[in-house]
Backbone bond lengths (Angstrom), bond angles and torsions (degrees), N, CA, C in turn:
res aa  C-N    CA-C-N  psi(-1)  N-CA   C-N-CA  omega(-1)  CA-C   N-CA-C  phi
1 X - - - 1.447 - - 1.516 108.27 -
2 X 1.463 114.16 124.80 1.335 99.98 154.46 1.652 126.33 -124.74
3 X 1.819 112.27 176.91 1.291 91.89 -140.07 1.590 96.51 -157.88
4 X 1.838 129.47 151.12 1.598 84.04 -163.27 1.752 60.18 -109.34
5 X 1.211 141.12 -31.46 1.421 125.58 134.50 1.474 137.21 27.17
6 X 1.577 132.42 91.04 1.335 130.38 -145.35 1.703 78.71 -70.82
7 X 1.014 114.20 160.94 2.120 130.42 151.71 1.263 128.86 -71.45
8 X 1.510 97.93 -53.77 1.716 91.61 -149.02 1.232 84.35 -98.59
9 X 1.843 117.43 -179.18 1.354 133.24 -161.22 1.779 120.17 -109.06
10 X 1.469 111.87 -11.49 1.061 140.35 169.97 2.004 109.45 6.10
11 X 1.549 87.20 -79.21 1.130 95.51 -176.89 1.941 128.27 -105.88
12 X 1.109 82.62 29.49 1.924 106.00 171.52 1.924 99.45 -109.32
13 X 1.551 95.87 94.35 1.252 102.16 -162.96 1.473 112.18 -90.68
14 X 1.675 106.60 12.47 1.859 109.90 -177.41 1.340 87.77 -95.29
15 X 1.328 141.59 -45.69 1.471 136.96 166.84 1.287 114.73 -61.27
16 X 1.506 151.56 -41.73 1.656 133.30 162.28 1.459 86.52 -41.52
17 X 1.138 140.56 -81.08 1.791 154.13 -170.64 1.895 91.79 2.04
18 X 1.176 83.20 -79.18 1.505 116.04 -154.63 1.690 99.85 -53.15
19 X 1.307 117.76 -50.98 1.572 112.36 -178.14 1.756 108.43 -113.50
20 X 1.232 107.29 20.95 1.461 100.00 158.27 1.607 122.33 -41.12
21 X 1.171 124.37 136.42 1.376 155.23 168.82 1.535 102.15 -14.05
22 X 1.705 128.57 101.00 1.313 109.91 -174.73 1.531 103.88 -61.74
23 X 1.500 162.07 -38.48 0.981 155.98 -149.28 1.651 107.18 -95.35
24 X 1.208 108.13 -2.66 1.325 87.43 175.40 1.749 96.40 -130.72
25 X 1.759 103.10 150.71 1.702 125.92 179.96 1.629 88.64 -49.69
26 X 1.603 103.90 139.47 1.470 118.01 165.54 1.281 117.75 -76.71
27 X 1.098 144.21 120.47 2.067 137.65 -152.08 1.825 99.63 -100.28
28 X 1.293 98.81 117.95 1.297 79.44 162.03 1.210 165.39 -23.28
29 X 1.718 98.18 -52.32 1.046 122.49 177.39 1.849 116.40 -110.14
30 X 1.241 123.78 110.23 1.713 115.85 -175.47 1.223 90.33 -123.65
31 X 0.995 120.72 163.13 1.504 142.08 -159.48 1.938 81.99 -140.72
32 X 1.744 91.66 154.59 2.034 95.47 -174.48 1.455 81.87 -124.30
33 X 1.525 133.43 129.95 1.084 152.32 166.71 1.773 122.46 -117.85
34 X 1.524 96.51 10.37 1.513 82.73 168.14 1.626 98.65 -93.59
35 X 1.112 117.40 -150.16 1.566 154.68 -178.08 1.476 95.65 -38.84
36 X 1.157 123.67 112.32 1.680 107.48 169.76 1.768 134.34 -46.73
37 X 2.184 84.86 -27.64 1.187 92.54 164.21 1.413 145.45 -59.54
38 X 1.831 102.75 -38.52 1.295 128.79 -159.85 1.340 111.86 -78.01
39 X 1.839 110.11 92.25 0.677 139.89 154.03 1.501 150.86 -86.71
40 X 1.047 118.20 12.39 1.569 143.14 -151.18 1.569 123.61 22.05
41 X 1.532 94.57 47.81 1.238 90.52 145.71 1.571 166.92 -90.28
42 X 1.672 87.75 1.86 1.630 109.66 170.95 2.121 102.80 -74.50
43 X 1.441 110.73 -48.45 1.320 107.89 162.18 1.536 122.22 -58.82
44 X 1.008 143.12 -13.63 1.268 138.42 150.14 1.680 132.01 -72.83
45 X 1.733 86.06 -22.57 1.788 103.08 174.11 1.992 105.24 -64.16
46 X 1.380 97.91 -48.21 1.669 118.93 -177.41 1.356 114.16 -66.40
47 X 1.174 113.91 -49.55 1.689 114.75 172.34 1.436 90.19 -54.95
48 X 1.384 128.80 -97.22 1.035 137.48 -162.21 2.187 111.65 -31.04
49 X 0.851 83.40 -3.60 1.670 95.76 177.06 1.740 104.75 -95.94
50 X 1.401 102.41 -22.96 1.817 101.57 -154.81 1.401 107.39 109.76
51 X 1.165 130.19 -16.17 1.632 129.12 166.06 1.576 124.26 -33.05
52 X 1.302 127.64 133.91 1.381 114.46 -168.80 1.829 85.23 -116.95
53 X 1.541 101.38 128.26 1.138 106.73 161.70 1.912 131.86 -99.22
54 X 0.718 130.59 130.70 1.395 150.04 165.54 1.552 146.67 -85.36
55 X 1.206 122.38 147.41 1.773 116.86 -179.56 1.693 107.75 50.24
56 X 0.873 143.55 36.04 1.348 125.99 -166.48 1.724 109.43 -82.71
57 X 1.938 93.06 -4.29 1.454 77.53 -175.15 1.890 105.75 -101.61
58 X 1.537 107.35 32.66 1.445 121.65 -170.71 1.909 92.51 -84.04
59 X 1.259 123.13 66.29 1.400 112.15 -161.33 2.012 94.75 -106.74
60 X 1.591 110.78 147.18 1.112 107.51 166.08 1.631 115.46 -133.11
61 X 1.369 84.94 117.44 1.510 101.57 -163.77 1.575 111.63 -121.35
62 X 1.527 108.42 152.71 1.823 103.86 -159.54 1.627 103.18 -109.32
63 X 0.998 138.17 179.72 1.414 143.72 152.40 1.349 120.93 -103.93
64 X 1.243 114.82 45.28 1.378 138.80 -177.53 1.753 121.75 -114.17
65 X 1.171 100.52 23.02 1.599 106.52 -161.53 1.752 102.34 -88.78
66 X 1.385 102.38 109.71 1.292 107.96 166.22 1.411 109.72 -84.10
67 X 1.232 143.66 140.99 1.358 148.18 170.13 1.963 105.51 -53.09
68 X 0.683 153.68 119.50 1.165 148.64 175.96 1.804 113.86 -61.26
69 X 1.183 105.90 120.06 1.943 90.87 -173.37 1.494 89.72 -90.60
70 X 0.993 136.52 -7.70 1.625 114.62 174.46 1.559 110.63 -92.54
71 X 1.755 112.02 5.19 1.641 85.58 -172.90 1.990 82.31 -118.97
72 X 1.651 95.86 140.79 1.578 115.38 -154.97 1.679 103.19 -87.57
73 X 1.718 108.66 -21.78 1.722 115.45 167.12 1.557 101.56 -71.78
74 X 1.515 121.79 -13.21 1.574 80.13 -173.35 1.629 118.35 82.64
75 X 1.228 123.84 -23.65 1.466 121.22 163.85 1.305 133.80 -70.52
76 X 1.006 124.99 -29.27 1.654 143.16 -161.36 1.653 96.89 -113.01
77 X 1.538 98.09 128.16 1.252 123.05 166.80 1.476 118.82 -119.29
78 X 1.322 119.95 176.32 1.544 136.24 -171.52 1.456 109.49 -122.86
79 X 1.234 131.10 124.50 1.337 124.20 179.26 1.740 95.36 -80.77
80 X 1.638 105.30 128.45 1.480 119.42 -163.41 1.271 113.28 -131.78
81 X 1.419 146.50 -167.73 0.944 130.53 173.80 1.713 95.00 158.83
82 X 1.552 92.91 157.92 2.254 93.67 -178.28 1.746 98.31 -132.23
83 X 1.285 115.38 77.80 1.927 87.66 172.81 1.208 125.41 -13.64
84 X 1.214 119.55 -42.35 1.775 122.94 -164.96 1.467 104.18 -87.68
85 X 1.193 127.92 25.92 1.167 106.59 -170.35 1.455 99.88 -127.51
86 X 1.848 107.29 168.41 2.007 114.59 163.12 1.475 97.02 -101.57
87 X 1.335 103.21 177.23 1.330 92.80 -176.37 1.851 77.91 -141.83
88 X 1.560 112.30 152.56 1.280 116.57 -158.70 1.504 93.44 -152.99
89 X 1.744 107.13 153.63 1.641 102.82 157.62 1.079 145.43 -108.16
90 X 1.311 141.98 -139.40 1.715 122.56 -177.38 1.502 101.01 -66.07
91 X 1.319 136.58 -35.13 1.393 137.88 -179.28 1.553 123.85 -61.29
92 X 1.713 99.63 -7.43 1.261 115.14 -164.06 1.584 127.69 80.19
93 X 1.332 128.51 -3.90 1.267 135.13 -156.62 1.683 108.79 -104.76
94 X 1.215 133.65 128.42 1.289 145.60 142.59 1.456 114.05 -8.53
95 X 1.589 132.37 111.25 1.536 120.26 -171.62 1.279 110.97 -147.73
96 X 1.523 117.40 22.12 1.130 153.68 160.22 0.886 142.25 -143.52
97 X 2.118 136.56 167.50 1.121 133.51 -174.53 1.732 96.66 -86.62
98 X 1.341 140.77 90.53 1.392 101.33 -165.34 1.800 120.43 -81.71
99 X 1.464 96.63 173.94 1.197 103.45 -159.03 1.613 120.30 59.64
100 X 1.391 111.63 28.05 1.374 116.99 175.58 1.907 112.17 -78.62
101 X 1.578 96.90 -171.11 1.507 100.26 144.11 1.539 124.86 -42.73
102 X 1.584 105.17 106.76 1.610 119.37 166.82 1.739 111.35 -45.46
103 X 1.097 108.31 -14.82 1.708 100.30 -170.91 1.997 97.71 -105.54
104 X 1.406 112.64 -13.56 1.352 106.78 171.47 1.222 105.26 -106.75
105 X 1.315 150.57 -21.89 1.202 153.28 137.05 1.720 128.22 -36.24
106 X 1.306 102.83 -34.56 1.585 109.52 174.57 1.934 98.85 -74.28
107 X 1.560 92.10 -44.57 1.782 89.59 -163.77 1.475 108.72 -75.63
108 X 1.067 114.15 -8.60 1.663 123.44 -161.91 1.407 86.46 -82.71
109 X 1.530 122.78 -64.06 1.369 113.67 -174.31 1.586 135.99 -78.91
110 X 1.437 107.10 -7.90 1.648 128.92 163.36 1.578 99.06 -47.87
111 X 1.722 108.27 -55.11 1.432 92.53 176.71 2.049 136.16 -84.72
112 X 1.375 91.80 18.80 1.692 99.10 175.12 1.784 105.37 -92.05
113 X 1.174 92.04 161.35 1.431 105.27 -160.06 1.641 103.10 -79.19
114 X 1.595 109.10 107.14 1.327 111.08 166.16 1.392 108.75 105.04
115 X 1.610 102.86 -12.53 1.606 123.20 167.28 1.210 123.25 52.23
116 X 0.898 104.97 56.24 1.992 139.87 -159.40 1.440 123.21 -151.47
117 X 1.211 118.12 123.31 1.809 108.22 179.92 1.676 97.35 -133.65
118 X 1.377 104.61 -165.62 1.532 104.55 -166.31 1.131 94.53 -169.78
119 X 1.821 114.14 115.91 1.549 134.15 -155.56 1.814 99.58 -96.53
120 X 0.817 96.48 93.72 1.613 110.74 177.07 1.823 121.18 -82.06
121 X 1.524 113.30 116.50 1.187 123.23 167.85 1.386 129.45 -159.45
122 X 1.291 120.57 169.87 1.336 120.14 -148.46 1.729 107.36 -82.87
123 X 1.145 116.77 179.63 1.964 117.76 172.49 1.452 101.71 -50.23
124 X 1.702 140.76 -48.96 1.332 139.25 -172.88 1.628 89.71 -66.72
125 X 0.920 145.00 16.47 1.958 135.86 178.57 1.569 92.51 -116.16
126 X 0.964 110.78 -30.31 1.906 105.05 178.96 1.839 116.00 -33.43
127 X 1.211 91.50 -63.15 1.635 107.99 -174.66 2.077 112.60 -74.89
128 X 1.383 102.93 1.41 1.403 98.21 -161.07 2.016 78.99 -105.81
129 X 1.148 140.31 3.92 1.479 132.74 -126.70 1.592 77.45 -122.93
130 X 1.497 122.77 111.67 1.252 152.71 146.19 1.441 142.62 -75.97
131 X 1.631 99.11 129.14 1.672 91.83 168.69 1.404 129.07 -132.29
132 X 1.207 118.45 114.26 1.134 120.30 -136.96 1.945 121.94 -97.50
133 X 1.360 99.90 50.71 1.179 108.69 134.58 1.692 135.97 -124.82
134 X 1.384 113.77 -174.47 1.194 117.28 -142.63 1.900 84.36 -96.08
135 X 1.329 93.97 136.93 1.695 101.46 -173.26 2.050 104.23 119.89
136 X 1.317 90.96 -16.18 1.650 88.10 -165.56 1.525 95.93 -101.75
137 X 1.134 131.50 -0.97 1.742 115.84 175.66 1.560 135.20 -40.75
138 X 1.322 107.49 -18.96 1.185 119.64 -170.45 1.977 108.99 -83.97
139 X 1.107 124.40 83.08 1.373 137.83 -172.51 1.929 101.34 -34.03
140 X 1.117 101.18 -50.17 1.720 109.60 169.08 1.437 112.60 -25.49
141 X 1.561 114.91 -69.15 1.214 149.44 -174.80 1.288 118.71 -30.09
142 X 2.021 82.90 -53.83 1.660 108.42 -156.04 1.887 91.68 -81.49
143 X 1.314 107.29 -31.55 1.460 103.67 -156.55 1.561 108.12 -71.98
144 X 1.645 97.73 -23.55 1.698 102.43 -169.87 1.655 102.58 -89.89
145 X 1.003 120.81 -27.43 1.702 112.70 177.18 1.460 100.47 -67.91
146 X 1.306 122.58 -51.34 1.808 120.70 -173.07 1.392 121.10 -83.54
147 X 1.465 103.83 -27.31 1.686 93.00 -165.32 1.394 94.34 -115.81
148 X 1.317 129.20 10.34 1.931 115.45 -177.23 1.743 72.43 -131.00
149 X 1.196 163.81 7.42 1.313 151.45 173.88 1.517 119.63 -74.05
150 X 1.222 139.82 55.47 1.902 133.48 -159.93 2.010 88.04 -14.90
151 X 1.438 98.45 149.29 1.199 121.41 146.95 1.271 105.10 81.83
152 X 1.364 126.03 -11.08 1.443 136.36 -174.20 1.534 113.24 -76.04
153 X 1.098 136.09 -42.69 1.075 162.00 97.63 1.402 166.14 -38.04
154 X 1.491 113.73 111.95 1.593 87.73 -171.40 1.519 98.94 -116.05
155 X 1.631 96.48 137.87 1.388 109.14 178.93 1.683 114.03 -125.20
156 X 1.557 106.18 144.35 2.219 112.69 -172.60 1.395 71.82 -136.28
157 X 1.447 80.73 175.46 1.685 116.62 168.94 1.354 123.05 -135.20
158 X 2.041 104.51 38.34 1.128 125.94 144.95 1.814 114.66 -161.33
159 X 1.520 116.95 150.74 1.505 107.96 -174.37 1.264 109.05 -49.24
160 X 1.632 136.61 -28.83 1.453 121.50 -152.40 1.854 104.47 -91.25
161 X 1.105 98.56 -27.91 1.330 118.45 166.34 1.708 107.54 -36.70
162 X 1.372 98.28 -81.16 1.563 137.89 -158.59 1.651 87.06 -51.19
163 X 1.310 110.60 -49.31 1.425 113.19 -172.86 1.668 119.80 -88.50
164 X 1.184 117.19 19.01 1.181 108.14 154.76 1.620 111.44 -127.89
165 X 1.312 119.66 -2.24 1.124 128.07 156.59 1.567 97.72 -62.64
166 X 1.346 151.40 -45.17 1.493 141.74 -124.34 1.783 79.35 -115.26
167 X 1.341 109.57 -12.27 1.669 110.48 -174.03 1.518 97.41 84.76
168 X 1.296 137.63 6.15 1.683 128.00 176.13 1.517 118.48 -88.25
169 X 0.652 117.80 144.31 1.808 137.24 162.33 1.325 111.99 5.60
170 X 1.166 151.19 12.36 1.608 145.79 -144.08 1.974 107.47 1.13
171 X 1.448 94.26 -69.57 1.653 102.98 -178.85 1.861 119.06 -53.17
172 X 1.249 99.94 -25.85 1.765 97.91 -143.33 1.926 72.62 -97.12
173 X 1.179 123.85 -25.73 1.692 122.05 -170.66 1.413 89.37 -75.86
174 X 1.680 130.53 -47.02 1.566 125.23 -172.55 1.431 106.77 -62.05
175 X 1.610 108.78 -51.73 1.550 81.22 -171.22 1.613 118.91 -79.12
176 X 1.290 108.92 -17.03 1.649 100.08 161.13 1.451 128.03 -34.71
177 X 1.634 104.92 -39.20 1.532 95.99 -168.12 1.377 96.00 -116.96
178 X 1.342 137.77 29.52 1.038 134.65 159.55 2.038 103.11 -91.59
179 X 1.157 113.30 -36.62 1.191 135.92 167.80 1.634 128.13 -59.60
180 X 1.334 98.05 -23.10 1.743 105.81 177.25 1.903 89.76 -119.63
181 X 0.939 107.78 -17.94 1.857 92.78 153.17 1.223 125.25 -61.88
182 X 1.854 120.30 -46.31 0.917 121.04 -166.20 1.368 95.47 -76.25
183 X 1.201 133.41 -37.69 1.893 125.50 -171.77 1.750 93.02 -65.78
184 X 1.249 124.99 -46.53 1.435 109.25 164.09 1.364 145.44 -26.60
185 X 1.163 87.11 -57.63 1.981 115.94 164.57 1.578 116.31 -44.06
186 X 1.730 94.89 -51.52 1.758 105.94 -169.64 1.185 109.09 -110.96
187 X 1.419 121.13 40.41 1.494 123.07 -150.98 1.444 127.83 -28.31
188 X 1.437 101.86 95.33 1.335 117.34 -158.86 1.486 107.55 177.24
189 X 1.682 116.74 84.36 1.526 126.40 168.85 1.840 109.10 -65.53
190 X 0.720 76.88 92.77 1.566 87.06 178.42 1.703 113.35 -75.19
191 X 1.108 109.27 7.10 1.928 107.26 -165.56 2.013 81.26 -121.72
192 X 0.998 125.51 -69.55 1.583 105.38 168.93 1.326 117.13 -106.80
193 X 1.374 154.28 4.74 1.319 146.68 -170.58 1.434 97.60 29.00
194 X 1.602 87.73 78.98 1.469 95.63 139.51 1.763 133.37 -133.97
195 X 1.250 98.96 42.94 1.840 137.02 -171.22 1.682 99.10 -165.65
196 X 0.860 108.58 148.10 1.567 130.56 142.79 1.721 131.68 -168.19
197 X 1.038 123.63 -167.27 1.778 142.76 162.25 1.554 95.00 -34.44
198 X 1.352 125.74 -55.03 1.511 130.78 -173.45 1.339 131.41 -117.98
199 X 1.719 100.11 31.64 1.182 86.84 178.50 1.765 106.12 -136.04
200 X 0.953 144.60 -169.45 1.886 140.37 -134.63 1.563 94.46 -110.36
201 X 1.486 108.24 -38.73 1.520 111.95 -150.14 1.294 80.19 -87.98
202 X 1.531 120.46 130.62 1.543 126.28 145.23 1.584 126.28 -114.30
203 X 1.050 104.02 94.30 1.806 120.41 174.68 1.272 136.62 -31.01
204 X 1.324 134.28 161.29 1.141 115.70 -169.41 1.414 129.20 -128.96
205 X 1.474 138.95 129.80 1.817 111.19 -157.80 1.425 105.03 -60.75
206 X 1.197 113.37 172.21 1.347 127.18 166.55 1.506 128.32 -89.39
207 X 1.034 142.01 33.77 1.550 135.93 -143.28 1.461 114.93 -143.72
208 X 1.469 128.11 10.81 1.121 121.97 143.63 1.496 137.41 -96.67
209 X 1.502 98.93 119.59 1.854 104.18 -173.68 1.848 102.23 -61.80
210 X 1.941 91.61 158.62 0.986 127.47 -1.79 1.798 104.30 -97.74
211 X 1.542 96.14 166.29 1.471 117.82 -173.31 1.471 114.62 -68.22
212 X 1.029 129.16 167.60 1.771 142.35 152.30 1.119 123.98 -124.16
213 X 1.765 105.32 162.74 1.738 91.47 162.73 1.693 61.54 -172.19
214 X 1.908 86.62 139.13 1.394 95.64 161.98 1.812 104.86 -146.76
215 X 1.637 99.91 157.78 1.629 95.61 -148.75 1.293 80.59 -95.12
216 X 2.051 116.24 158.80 0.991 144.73 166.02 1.119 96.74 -119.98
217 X 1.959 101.41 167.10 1.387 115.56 171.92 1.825 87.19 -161.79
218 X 1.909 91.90 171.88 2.109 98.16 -172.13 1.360 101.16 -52.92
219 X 1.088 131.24 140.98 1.593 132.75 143.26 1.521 117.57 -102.67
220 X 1.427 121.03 152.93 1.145 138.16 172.10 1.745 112.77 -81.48
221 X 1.631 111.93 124.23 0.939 119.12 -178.38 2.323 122.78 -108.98
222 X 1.614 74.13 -57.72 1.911 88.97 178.27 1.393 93.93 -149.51
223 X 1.414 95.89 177.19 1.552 113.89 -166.64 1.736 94.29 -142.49
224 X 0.941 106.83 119.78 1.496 123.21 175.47 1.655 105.58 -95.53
225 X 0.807 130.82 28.69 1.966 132.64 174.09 1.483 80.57 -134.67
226 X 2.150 88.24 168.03 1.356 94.49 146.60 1.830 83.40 159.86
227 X 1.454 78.49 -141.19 2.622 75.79 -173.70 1.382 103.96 -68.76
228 X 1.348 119.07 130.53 0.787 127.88 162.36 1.732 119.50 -49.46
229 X 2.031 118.52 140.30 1.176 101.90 -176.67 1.890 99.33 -155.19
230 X 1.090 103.46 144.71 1.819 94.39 175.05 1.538 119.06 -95.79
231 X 1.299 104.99 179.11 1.676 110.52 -174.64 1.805 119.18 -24.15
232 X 1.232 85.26 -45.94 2.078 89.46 156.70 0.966 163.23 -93.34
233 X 1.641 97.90 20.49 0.958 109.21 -179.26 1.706 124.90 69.09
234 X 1.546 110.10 30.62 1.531 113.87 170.87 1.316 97.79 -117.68
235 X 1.186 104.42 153.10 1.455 129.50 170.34 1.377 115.08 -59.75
236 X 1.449 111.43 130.10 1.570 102.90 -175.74 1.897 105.65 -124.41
237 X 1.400 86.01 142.74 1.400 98.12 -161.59 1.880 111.29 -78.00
238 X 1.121 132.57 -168.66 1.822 113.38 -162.31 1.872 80.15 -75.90
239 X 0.923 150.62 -69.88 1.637 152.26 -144.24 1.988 96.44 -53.94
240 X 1.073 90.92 -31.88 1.723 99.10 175.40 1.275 96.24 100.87
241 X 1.001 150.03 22.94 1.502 155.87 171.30 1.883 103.84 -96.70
242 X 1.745 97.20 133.88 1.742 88.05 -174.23 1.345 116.76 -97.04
243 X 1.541 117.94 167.50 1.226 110.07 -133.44 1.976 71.50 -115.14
244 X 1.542 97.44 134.11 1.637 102.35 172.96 1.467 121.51 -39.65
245 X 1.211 117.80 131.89 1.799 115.28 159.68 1.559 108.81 86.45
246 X 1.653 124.52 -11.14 1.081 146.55 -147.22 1.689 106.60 -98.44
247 X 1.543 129.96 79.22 1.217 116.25 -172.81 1.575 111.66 -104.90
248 X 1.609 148.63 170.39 0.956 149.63 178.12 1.428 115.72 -157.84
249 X 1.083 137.10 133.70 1.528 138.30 -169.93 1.184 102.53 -141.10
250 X 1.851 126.33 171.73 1.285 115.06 169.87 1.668 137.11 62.17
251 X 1.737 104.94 -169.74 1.685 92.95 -165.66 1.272 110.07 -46.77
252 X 1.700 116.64 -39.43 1.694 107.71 -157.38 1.570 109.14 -69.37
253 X 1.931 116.13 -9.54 1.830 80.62 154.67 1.242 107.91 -130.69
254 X 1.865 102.62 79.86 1.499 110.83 -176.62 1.104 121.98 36.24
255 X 1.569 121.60 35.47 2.139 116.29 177.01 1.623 84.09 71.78
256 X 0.915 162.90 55.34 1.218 143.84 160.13 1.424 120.38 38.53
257 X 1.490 123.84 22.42 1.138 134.05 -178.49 2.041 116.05 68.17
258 X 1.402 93.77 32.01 1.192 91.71 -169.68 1.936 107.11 -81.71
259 X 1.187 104.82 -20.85 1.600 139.69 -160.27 1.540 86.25 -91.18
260 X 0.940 134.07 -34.34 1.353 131.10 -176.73 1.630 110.60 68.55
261 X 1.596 144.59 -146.16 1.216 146.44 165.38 1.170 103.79 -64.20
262 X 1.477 154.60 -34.58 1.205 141.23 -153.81 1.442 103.87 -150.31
263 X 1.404 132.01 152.89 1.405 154.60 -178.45 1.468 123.92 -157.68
264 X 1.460 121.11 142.46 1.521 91.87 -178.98 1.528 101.02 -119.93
265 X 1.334 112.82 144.48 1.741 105.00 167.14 1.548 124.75 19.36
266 X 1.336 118.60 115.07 1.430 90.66 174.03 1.838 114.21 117.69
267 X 1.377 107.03 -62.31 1.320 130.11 162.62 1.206 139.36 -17.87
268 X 1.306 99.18 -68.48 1.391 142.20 177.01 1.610 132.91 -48.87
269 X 1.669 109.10 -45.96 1.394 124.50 157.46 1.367 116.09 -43.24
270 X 1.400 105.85 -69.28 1.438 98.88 -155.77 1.859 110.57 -66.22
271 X 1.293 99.27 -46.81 1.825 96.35 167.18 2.222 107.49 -41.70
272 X 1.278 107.41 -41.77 1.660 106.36 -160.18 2.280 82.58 -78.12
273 X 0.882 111.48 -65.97 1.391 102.34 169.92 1.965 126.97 -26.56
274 X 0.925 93.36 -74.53 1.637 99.44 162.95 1.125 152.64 -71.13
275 X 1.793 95.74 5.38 1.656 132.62 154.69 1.563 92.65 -82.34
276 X 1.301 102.34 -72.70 1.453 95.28 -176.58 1.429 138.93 -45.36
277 X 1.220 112.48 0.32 1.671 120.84 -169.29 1.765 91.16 -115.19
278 X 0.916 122.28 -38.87 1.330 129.67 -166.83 2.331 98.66 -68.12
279 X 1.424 88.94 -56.91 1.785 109.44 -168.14 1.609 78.41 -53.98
280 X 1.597 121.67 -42.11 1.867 102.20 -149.33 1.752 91.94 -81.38
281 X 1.538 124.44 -30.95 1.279 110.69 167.29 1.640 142.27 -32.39
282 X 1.661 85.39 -61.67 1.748 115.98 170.25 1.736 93.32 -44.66
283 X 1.455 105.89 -86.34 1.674 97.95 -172.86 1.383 121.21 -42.39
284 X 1.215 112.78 -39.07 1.783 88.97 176.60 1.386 115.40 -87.79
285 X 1.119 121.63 -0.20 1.902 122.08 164.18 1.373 87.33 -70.20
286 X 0.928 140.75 -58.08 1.616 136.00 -136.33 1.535 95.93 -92.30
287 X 1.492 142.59 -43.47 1.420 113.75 141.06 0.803 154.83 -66.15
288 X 1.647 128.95 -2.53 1.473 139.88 146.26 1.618 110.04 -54.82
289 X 1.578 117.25 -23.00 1.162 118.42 -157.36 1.848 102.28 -89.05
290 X 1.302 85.05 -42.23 1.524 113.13 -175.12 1.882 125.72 -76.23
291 X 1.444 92.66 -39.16 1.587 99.44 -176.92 1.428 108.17 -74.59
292 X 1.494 114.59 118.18 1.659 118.08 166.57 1.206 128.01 -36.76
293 X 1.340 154.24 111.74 1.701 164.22 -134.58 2.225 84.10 -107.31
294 X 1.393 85.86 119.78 1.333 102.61 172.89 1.643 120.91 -81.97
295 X 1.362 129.84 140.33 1.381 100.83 -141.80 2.058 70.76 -132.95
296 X 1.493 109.49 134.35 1.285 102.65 -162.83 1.579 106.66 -66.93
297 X 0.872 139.29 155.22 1.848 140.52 164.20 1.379 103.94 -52.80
């Protein structure tokens, strides 16, 4: 199929809604971080063909959702993140490994209250504070959208401060990070091991003003469903039989499930590439097959 029509569903966030993950709590709040485009409208091109769609609830989504300060709905987030930072919930408390597994990290925080945390770190975390798509390298960039943006941030020039600005616990946020200091000290997080004696990542205390904390929520990344398609990349109709002239590659039929439920960064190309070489095969067999042989006079 082609289409000038985005495909995949990414960022049409009443459909993530709708086939979100039966095992995991639906979050109030999701932020859509794919494609601004990606709306599923190449899967609506295919249904509307007879296309049978599938897995749509195969979704892989991060807990990295920065709110976007340039987008004015409030829908659109930034996949973000601070090396230097813990990441804690409304209670103030640690409820993850962070920067762990995206699939224990998404579920870890599905179950915090309001399904929201707030990545807290000191003035040395300023410069470590990432966004992780491609266009954002420039630290300048990053510093003036988040840290000169009102509201993007909340910054004190003490934890108890910081934490009742963030609406958290004053006490239960201090001894948190008095507590991931001390695993600092003995390098050794003993509440999730995610540092130790043997391991690469070495962490950093928290204790030079002034402080941060900036709130996250789930964001939408890829969609592993979508039109159903066989070894060639044709569209297959609900009986599973493909529908003539009908090709599909890529997100809109979830990688063809090659990615399975989960993928990380990176992944994704070469499966959407080698759909694509396969789908452009099918079509040109099928007009060699199809086009009438001109027979000279």
């Amino acid at each position: 199929m082609s289409s000038s029509r985005p495909a995949a569903l990414g960022s049409n966030l009443e459909l993530i809604r709708k086939y979100w993950p039966a095992d995991l709590p639906l979050p109030e709040r999701i932020l859509a971080g794919a494609s601004p485009s990606a709306l599923g409208f190449g899967m609506e091109m295919a249904r509307d063909a007879g296309g049978v769609l599938s897995r749509l609830d195969h979704q892989w989504n991060y807990v990295l959702g920065l709110p976007d300060p340039d987008d004015r709905q409030g829908t659109r987030g930034l996949a973000s993140f601070d090396a230097r930072s813990i990441w804690v919930n409304r209670e103030g408390k640690r409820f993850t490994p962070e920067f762990g597994d995206p699939k224990v990290n998404l579920a870890a925080l599905l179950k915090q209250p309001n399904k929201t945390y707030w990545s807290v770190f000191d003035t040395d975390g300023v410069d470590s504070f990432s966004i992780t798509l491609a266009g954002w390298e420039d630290k300048s960039e990053v510093n003036q959208l988040v840290f000169q943006t009102p509201g993007t941030v909340i910054r004190a020039n003490d934890i108890g401060q910081l934490a009742r600005d963030a609406g958290i616990p004053g006490e239960a946020l201090l001894k948190t990070v008095e507590r991931f200091n001390g695993f600092v000290s003995q390098d050794n997080d003993e509440e999730f091991q995610t540092f130790g004696p043997n391991t690469a990542s070495k962490p950093h205390r928290i204790e030079k003003a002034p402080f941060y904390a900036v709130q996250f929520f789930p964001i939408t990344r890829k969609t592993m469903g979508g039109v159903g398609v066989d070894l060639r990349c044709r569209v297959l109709n609900q009986t599973g039989a493909p529908i003539p002239g009908l090709f599909a590659a890529g997100e809109v039929t979830g990688f063809g499930g090659i990615n399975g439920k989960a993928a990380l960064e990176g992944t994704f190309l070469g499966p959407a590439i080698f759909m694509g070489r396969l789908a452009a095969q099918s079509a040109t067999n099928r007009i060699r097959k199809t086009t009438p042989k001109i027979t000279p006079a």
